[in-house]
Backbone of each chain as nested JSON, in Angstrom:
{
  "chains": [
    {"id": "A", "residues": [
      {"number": 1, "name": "UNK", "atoms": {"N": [-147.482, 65.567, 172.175], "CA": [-146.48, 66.153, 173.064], "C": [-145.539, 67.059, 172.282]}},
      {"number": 2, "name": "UNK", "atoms": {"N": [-145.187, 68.047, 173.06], "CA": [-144.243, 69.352, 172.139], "C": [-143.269, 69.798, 172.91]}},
      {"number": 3, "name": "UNK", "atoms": {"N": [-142.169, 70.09, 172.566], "CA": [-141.026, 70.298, 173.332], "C": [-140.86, 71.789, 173.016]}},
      {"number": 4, "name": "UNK", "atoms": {"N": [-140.488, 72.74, 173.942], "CA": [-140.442, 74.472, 173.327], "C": [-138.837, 74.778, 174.364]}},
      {"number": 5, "name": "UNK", "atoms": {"N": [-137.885, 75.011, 173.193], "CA": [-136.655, 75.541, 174.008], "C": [-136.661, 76.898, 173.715]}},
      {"number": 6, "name": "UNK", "atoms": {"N": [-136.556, 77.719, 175.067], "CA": [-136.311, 79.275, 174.847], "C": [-134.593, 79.716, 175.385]}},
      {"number": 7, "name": "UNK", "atoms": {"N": [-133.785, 79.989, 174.586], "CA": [-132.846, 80.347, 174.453], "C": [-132.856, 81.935, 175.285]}},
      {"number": 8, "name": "UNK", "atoms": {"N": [-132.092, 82.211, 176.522], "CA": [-132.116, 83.828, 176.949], "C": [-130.635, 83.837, 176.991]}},
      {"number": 9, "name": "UNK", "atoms": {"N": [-130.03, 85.321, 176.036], "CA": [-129.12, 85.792, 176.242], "C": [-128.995, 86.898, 176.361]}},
      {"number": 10, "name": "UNK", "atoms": {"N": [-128.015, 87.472, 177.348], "CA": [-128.113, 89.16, 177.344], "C": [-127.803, 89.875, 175.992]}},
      {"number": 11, "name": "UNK", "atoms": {"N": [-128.19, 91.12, 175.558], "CA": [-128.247, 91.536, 174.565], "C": [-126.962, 91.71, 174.186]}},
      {"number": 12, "name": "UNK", "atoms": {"N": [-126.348, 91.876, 172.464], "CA": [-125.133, 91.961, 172.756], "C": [-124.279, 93.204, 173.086]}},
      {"number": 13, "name": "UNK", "atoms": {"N": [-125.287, 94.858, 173.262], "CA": [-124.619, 96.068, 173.928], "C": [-124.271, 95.653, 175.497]}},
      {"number": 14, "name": "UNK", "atoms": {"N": [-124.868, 94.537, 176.015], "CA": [-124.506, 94.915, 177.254], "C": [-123.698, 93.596, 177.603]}},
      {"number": 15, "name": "UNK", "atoms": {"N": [-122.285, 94.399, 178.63], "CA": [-121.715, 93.603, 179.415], "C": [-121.858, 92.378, 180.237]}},
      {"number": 16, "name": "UNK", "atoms": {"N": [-121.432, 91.26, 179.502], "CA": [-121.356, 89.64, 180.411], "C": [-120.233, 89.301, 181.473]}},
      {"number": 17, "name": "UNK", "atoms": {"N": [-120.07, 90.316, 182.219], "CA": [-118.751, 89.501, 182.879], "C": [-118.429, 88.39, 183.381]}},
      {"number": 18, "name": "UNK", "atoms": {"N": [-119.743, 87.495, 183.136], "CA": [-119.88, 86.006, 183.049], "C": [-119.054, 85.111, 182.441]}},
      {"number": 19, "name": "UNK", "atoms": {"N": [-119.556, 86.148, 181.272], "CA": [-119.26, 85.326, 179.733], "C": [-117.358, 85.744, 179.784]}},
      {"number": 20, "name": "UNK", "atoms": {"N": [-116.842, 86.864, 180.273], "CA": [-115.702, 87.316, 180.376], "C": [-114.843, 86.403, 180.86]}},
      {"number": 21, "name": "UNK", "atoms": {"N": [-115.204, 86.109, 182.521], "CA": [-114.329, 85.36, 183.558], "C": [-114.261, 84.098, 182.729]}},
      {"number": 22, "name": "UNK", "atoms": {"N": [-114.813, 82.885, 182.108], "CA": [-115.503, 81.98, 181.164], "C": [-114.345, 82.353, 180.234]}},
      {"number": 23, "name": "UNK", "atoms": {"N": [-113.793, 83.455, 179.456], "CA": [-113.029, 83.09, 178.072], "C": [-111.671, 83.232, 179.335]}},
      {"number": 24, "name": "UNK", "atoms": {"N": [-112.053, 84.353, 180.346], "CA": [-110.66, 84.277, 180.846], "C": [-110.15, 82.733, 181.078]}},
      {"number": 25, "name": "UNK", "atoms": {"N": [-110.826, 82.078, 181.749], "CA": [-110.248, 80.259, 182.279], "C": [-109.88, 79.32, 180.858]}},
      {"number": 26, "name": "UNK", "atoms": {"N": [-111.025, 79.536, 180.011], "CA": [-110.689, 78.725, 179.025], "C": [-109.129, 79.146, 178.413]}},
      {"number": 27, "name": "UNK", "atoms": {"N": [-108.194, 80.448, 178.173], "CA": [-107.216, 80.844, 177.602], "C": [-106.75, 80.559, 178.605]}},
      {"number": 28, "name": "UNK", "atoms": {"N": [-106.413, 80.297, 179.868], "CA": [-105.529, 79.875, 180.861], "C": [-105.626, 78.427, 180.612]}},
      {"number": 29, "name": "UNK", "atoms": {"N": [-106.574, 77.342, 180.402], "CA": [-106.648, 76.604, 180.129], "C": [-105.67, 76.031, 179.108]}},
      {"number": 30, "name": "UNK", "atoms": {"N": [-105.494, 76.704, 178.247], "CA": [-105.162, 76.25, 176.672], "C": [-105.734, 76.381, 175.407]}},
      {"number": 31, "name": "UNK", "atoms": {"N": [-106.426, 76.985, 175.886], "CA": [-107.754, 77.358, 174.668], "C": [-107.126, 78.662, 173.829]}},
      {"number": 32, "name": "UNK", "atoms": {"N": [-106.611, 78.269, 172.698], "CA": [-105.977, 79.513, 171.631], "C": [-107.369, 80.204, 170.819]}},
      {"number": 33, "name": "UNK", "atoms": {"N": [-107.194, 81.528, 170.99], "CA": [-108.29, 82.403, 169.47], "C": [-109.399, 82.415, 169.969]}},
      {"number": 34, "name": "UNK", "atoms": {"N": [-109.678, 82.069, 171.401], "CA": [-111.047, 82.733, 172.109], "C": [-111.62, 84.379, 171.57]}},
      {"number": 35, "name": "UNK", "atoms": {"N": [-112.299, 84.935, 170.899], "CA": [-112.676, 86.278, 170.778], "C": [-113.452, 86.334, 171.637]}},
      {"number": 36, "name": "UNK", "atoms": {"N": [-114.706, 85.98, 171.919], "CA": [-115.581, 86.261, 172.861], "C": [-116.255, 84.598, 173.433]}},
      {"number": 37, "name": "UNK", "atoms": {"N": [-117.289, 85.001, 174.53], "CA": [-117.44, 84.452, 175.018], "C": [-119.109, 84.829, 176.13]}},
      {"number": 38, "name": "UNK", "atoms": {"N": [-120.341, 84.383, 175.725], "CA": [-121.234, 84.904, 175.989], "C": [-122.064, 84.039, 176.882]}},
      {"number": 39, "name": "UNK", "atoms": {"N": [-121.999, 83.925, 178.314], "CA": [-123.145, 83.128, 178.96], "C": [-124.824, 83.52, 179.06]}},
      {"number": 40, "name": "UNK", "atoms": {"N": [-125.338, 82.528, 178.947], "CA": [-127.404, 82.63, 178.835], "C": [-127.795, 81.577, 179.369]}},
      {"number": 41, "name": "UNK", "atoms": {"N": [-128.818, 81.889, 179.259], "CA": [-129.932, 80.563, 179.821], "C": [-130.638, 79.971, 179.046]}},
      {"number": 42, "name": "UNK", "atoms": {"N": [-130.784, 78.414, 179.24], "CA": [-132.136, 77.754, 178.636], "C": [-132.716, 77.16, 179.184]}},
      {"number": 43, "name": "UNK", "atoms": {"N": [-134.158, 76.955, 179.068], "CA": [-135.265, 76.398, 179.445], "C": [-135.712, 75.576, 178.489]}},
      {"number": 44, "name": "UNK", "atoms": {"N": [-135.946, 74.352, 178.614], "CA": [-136.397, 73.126, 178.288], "C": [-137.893, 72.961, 178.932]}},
      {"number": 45, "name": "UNK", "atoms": {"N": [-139.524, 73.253, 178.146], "CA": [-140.523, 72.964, 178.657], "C": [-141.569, 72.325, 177.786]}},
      {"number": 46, "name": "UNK", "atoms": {"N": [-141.735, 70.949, 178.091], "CA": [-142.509, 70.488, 178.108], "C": [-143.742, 70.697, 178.127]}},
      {"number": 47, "name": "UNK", "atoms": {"N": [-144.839, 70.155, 177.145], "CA": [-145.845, 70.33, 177.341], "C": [-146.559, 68.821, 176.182]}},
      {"number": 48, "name": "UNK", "atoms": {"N": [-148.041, 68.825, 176.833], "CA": [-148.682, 67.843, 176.059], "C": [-149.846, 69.012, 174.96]}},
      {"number": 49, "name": "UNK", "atoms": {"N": [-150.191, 67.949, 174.115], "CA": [-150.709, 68.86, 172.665], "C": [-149.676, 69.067, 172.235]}},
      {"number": 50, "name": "UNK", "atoms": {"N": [-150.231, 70.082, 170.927], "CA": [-149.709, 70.953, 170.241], "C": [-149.798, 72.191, 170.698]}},
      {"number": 51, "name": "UNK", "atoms": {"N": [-148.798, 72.968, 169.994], "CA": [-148.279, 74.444, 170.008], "C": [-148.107, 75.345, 169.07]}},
      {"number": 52, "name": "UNK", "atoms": {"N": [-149.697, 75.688, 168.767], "CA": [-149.906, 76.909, 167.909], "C": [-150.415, 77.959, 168.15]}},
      {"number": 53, "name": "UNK", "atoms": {"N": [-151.305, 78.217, 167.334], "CA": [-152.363, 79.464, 167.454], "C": [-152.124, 80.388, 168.861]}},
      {"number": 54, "name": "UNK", "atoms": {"N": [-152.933, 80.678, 169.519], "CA": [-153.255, 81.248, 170.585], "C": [-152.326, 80.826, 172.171]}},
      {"number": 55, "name": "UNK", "atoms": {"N": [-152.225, 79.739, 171.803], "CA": [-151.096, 78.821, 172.93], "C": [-149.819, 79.275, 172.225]}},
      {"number": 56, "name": "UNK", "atoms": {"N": [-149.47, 78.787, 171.246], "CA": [-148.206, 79.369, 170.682], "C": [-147.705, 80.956, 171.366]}},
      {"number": 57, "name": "UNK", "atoms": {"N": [-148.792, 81.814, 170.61], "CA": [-148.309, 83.091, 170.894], "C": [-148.696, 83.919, 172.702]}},
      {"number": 58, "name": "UNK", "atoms": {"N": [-148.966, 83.114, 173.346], "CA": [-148.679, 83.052, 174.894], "C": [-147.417, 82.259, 175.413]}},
      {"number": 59, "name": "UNK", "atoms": {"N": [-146.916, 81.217, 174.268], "CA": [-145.505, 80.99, 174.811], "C": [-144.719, 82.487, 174.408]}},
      {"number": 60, "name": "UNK", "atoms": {"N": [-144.913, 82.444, 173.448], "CA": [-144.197, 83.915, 172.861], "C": [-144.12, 85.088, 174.358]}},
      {"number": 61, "name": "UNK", "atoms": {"N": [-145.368, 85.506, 174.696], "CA": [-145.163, 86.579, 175.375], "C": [-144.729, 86.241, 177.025]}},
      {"number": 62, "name": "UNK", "atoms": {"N": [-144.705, 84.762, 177.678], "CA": [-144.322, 84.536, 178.792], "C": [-142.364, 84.493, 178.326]}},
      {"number": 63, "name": "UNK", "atoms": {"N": [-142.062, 83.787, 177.08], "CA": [-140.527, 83.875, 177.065], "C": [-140.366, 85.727, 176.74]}},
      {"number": 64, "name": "UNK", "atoms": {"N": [-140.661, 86.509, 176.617], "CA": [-140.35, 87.242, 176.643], "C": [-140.571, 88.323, 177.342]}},
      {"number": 65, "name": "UNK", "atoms": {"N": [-141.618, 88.045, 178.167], "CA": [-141.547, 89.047, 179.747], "C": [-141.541, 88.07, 180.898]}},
      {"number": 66, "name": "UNK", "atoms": {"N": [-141.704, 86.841, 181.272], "CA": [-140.919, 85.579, 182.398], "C": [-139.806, 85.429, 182.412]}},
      {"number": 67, "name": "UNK", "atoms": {"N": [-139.585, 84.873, 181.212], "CA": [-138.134, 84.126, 180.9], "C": [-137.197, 84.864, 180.775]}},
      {"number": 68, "name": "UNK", "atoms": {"N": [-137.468, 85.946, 180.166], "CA": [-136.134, 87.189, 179.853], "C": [-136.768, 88.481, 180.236]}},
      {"number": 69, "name": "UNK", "atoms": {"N": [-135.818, 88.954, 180.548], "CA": [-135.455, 90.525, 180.987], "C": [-135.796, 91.127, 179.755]}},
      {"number": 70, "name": "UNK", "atoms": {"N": [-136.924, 91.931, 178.847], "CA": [-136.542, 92.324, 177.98], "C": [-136.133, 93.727, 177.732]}},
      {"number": 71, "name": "UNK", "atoms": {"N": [-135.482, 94.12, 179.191], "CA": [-134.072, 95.636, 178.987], "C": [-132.931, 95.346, 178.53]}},
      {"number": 72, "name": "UNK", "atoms": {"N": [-132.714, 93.637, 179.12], "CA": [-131.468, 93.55, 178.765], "C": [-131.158, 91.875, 177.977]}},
      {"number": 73, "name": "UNK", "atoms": {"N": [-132.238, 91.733, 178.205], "CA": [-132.084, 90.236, 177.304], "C": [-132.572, 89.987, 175.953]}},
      {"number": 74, "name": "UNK", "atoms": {"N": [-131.829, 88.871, 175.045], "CA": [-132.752, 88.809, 174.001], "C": [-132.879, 87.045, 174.108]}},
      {"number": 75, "name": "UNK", "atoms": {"N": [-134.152, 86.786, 173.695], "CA": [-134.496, 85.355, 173.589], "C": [-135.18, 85.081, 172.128]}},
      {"number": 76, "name": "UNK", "atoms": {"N": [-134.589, 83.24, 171.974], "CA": [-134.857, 82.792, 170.93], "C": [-135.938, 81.584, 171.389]}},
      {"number": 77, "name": "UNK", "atoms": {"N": [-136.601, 80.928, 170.366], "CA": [-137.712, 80.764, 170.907], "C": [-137.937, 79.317, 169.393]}},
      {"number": 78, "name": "UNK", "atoms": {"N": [-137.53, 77.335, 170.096], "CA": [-137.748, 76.816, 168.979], "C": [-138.552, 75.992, 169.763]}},
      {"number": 79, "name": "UNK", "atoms": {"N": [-139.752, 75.664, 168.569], "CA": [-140.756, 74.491, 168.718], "C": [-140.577, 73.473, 168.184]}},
      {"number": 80, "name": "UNK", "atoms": {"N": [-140.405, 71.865, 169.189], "CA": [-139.785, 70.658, 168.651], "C": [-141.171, 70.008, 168.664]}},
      {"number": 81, "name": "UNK", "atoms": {"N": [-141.91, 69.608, 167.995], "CA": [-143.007, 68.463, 167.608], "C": [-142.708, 66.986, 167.895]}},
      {"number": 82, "name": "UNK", "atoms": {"N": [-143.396, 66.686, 169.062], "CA": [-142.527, 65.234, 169.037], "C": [-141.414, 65.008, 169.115]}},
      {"number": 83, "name": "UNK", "atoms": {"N": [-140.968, 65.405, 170.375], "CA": [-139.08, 65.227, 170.388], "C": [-138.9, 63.849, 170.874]}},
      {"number": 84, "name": "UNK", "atoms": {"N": [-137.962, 63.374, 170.09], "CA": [-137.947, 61.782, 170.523], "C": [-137.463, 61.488, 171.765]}}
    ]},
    {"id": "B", "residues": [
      {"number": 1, "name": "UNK", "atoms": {"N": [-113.295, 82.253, 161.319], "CA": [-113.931, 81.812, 162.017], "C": [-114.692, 80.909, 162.597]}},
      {"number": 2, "name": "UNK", "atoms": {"N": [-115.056, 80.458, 163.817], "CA": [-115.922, 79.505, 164.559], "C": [-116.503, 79.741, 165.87]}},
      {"number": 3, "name": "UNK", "atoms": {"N": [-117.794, 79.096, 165.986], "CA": [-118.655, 79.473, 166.742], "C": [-118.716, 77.849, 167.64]}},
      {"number": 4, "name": "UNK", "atoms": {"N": [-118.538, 78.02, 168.918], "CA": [-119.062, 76.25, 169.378], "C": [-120.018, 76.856, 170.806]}},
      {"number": 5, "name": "UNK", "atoms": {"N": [-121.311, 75.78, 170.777], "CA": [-122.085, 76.796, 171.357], "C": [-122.386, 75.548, 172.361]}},
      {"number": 6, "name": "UNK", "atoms": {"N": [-122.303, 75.462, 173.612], "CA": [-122.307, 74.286, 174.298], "C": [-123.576, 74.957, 175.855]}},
      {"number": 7, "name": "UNK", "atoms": {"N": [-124.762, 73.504, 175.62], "CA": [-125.339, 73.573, 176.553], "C": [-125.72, 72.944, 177.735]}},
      {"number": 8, "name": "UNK", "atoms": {"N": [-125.666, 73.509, 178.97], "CA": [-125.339, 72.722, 180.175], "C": [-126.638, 72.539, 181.073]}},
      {"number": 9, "name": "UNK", "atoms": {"N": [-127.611, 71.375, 181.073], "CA": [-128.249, 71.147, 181.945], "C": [-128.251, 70.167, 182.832]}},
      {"number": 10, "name": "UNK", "atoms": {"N": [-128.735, 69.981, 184.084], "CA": [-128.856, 68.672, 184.995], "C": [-129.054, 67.671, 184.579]}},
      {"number": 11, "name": "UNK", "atoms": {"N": [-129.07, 66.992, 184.542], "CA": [-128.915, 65.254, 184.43], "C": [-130.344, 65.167, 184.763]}},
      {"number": 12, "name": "UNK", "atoms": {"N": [-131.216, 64.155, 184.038], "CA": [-132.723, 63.882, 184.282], "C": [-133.023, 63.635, 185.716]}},
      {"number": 13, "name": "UNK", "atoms": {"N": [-132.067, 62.641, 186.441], "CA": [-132.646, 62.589, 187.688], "C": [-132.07, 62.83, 188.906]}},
      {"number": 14, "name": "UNK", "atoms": {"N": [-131.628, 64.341, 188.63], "CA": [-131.602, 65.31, 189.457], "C": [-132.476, 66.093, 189.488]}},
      {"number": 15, "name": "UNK", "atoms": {"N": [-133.398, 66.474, 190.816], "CA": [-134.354, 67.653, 190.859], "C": [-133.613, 68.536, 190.43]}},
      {"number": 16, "name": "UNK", "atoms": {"N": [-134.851, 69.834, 189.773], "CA": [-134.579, 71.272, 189.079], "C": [-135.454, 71.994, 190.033]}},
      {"number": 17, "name": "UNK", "atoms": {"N": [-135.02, 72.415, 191.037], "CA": [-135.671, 73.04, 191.507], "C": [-136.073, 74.677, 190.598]}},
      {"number": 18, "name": "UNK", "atoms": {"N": [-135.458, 75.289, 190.266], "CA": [-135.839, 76.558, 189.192], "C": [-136.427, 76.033, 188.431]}},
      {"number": 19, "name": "UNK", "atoms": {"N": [-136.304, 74.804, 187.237], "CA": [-137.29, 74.846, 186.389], "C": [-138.899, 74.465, 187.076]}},
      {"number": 20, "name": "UNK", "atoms": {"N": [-139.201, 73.706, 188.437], "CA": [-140.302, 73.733, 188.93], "C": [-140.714, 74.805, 189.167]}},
      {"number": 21, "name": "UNK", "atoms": {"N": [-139.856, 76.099, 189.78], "CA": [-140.453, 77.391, 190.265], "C": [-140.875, 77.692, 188.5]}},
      {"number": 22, "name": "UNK", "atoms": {"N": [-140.347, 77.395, 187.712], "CA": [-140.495, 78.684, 186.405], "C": [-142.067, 77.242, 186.058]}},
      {"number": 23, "name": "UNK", "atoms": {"N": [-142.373, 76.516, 185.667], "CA": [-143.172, 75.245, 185.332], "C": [-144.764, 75.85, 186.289]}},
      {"number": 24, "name": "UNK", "atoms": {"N": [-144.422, 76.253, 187.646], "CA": [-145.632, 76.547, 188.521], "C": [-145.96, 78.105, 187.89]}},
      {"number": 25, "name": "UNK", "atoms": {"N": [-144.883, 78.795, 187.956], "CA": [-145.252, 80.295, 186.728], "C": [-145.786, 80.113, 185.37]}},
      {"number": 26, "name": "UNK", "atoms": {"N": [-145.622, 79.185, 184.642], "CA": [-146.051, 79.509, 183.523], "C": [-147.784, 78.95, 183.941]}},
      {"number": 27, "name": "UNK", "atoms": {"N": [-147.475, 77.978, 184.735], "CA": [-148.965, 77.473, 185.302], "C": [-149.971, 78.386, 185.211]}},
      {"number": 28, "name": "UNK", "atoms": {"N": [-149.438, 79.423, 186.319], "CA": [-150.394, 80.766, 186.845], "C": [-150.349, 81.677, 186.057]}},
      {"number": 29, "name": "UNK", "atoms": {"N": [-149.684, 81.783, 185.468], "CA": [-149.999, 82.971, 184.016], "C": [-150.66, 82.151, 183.11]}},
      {"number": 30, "name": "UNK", "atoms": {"N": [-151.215, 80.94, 182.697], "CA": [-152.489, 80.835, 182.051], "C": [-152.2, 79.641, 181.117]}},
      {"number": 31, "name": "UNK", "atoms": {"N": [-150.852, 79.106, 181.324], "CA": [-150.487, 78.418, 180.056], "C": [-150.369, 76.374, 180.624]}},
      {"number": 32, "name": "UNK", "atoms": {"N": [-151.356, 76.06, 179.636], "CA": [-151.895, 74.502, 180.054], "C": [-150.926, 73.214, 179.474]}},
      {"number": 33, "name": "UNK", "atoms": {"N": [-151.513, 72.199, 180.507], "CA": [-150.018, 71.259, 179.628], "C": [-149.237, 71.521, 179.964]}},
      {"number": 34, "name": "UNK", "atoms": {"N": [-148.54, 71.693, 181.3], "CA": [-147.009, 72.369, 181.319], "C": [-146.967, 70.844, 181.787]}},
      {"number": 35, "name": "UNK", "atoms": {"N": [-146.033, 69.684, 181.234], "CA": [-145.874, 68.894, 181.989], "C": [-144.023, 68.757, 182.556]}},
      {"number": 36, "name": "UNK", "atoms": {"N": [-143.134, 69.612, 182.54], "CA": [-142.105, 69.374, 182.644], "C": [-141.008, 70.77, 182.132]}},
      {"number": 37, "name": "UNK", "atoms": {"N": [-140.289, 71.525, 183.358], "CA": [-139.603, 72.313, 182.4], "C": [-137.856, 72.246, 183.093]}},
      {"number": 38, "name": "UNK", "atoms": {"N": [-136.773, 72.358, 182.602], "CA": [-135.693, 72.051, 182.585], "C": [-134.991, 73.695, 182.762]}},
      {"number": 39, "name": "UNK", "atoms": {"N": [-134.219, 73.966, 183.698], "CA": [-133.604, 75.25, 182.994], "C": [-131.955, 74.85, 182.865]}},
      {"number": 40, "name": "UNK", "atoms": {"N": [-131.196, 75.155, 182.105], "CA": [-129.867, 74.773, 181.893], "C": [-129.278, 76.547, 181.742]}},
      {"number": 41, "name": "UNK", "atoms": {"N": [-128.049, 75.958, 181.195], "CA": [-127.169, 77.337, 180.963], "C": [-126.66, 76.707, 179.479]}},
      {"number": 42, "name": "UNK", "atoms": {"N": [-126.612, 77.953, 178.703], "CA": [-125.749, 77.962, 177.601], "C": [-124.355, 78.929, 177.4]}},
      {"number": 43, "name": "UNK", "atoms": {"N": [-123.737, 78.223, 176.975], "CA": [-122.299, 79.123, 176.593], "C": [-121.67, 79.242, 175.115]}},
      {"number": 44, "name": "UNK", "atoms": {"N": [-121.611, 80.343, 174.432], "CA": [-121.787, 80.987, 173.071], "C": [-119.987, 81.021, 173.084]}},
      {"number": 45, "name": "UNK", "atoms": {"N": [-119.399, 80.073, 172.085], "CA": [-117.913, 80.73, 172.493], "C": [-117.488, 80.573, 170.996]}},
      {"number": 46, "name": "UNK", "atoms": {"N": [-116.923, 82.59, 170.753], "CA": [-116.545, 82.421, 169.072], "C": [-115.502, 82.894, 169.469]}},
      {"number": 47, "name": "UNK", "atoms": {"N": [-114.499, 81.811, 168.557], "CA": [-113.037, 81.4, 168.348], "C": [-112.881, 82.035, 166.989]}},
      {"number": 48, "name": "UNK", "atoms": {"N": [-111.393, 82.218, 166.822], "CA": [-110.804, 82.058, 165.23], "C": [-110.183, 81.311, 165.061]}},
      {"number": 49, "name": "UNK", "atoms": {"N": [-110.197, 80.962, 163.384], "CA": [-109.735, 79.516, 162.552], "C": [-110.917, 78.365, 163.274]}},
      {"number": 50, "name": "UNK", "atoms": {"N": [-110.655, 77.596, 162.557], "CA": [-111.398, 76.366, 162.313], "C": [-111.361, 75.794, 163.647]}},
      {"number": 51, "name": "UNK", "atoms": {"N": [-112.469, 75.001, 163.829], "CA": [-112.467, 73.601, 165.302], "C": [-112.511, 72.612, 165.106]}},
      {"number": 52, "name": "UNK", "atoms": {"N": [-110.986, 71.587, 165.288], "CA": [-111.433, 70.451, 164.929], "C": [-109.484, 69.778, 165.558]}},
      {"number": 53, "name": "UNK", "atoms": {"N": [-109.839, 68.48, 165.063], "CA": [-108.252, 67.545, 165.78], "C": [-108.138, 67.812, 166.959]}},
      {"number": 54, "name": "UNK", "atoms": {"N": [-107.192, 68.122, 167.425], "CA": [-107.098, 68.038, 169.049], "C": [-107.554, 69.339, 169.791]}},
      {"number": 55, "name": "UNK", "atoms": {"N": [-107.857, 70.18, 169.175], "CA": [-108.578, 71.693, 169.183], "C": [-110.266, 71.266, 169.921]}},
      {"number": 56, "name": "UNK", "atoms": {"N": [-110.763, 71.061, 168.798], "CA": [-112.045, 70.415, 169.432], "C": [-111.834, 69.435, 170.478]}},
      {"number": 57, "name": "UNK", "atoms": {"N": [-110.878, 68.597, 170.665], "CA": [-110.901, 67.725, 171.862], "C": [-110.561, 68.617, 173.152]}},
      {"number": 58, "name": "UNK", "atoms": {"N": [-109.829, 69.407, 172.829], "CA": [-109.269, 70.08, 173.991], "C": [-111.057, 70.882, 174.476]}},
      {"number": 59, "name": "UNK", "atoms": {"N": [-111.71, 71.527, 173.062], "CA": [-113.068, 72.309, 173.451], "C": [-113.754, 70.956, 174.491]}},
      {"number": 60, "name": "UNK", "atoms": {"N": [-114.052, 70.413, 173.853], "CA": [-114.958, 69.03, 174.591], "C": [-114.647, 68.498, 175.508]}},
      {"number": 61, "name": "UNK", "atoms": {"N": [-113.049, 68.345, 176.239], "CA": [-112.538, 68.572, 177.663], "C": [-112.95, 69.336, 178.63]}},
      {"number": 62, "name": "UNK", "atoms": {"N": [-112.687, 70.937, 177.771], "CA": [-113.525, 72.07, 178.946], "C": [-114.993, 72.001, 179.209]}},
      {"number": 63, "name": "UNK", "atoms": {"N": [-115.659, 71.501, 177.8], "CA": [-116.591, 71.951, 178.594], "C": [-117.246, 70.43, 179.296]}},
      {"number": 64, "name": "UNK", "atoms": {"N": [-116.658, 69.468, 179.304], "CA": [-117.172, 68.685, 180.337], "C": [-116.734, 68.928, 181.875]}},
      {"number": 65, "name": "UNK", "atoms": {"N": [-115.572, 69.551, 181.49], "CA": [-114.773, 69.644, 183.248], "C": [-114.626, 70.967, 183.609]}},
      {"number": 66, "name": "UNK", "atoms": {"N": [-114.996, 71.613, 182.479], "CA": [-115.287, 73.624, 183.337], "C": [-116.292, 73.901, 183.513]}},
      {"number": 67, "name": "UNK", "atoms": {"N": [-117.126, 73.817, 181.683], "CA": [-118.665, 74.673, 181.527], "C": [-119.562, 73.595, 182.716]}},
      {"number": 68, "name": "UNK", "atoms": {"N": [-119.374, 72.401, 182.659], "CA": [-120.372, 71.531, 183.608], "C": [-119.757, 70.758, 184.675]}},
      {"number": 69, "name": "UNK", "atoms": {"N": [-120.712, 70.144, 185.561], "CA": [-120.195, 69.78, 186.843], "C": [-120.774, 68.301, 186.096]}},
      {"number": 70, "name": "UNK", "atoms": {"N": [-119.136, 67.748, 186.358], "CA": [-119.849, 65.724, 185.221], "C": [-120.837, 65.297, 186.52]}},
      {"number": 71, "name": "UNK", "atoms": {"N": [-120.792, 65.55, 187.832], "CA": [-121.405, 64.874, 188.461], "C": [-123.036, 65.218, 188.66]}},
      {"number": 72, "name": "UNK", "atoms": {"N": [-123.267, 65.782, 188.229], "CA": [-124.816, 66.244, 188.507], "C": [-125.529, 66.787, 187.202]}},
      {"number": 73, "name": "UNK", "atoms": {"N": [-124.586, 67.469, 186.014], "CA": [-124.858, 67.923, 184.968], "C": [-124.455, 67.051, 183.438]}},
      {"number": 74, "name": "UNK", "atoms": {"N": [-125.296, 67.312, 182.658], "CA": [-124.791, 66.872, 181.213], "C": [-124.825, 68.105, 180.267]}},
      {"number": 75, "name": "UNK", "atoms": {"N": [-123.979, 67.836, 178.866], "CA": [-123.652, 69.231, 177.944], "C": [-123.94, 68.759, 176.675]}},
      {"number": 76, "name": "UNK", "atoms": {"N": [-124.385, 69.123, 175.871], "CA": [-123.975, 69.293, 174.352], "C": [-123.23, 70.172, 173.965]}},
      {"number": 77, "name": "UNK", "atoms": {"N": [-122.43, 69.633, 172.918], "CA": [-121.655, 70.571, 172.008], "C": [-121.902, 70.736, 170.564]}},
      {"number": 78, "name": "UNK", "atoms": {"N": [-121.611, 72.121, 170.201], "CA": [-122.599, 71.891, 168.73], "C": [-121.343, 73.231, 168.442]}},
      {"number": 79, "name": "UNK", "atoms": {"N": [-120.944, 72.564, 167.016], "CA": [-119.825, 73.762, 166.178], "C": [-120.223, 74.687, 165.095]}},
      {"number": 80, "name": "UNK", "atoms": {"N": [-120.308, 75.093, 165.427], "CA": [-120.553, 76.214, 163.823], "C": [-120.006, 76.914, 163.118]}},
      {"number": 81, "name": "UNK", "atoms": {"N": [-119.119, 76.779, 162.149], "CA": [-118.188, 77.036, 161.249], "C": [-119.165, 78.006, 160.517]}},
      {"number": 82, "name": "UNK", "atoms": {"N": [-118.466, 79.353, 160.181], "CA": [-118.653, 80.219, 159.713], "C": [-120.044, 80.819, 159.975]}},
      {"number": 83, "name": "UNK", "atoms": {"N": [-120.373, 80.877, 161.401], "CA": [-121.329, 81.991, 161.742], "C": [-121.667, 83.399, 160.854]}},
      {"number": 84, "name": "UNK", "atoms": {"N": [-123.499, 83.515, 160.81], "CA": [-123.796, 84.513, 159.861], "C": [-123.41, 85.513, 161.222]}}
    ]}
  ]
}
């Protein structure tokens, strides 16, 4: 069994006003020395086997034309072996 | 500087309805073994000076009672002091 987290965040040229409204609450909050503040997505997927070769690099190309936008997103991409 | 990068997904036994829609996609684009996929949100938040004493408690407040909903969602928090 293999655990694959793909990390999607918008790139950092382009505008999050997500991520904006998000530092705005936290400094109303109380939150001192916020600089930025960037919202994304993750996906948590499961799978049985392993995750290499040829399977590997089809996770590769579904997180990066499924999972993310790649005009405006960038995604990271980790393989957990046996996640407890 | 500091980086605290906190991620927000559903609680195990709450349906995901998106990660089933994205789980039946990776299906049909070719990829086997999908037994389970999760989608959450992440939030990237770089501060200045250090995180920690009642600073970090105050971080670990928000993001249980802003970044996530305690009733349906769970978060990790993860700090990173001196981001490359």
């Amino acid at each position: 069994m293999a655990r694959v987290v793909v990390d999607v965040m918008l790139k950092p040229e382009i505008l999050d006003p997500q991520g904006r409204a998000v530092a705005g609450s936290l400094r109303r909050l109380g939150l001192t020395g916020v600089t930025d503040v960037r919202q994304g997505k993750q996906f948590i997927i499961d799978l049985d086997g392993v995750v290499e070769g040829a399977r590997l690099e089809l996770i590769e190309t579904l997180a990066a034309e499924l999972l993310s936008n790649p005009v405006i997103e960038d995604y990271k991409l980790q393989v957990i072996e046996d996640p407890a």
